[in-house]
N, C-alpha and C positions, 0 to 999 in steps of 0.2 A: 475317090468319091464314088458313089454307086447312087443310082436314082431312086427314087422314093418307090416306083414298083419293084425293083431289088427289093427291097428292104419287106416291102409289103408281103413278098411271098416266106418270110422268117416266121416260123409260128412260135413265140415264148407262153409257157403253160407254168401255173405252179404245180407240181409235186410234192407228194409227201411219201417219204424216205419211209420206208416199211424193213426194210433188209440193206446192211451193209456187211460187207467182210473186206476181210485181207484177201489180195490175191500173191497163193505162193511165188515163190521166185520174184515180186514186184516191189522195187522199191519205193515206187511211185504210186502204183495204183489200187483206185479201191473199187468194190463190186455194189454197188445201190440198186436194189430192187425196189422202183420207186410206181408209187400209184398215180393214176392218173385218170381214174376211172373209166378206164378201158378195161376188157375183157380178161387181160390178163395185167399182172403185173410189167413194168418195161424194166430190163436192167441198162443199167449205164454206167460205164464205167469211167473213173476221174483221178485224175495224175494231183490227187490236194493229200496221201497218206504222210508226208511225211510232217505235216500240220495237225491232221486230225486223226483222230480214233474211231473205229466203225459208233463205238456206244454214243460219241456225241453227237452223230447226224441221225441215230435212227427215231422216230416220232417226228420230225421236223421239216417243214414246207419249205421247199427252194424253189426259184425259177429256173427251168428248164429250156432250151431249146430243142422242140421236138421232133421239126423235121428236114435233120439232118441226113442224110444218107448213109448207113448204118455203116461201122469202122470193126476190123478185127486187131485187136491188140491184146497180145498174149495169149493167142486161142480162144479169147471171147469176144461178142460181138456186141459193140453199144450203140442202143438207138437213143442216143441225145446227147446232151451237152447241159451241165450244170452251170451259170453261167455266176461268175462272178469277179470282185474287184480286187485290184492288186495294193496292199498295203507293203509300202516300204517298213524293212526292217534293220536292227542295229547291222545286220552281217549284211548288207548291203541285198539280201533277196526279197522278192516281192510274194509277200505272202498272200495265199489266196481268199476272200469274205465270201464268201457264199452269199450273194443276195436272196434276202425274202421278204413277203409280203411282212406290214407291219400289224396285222392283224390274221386271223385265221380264216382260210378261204376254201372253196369245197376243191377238194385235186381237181385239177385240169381245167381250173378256170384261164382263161386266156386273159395275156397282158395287150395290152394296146399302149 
């Protein structure tokens, strides 16, 4: 368990997916250049390729958590964390949903 000020200091933002790629040599991971209406674009990077394809996440708002403390993996550096829910599958693996808002919202609106 963790106390509700833990929890308070977790910022979850929507995003919306502007740029995805493959990252060479990854079997797992993909490259999201995602908006948040911030200054610059934020990339982040997410171990969900072997589920998804860059074409189906880009246009499309997920929730983010954004202030994580930035991770290098594979020689790239991601500032966030796409956050989503694990469906079980027939091969016994827990595929990953990307949660998003049910309606469209401006990038970087915060979740509460």
């Amino acid at each position: 368990m963790i106390s509700y000020d833990d929890f308070a200091k977790c910022e979850f933002r929507v995003g919306t997916v502007v740029l995805a790629e493959e990252i060479v040599g990854s079997d797992k991971l993909l490259k999201l250049q995602v908006d948040f209406k911030e200054e610059q674009l934020r990339q982040i990077l997410s171990g969900i390729k072997q589920w998804y394809k860059p074409s189906q996440l880009i246009g499309k708002q997920f929730v983010f958590i954004t202030n994580l403390e930035p991770r290098v993996m594979m020689g790239l550096e991601s500032k966030g964390m796409i956050l989503c829910a694990d469906l079980s599958t027939d091969l016994g693996q827990a595929k990953p949903i990307p949660l998003k808002p049910t309606s469209k919202v401006l990038p970087g609106t915060r979740i509460r």
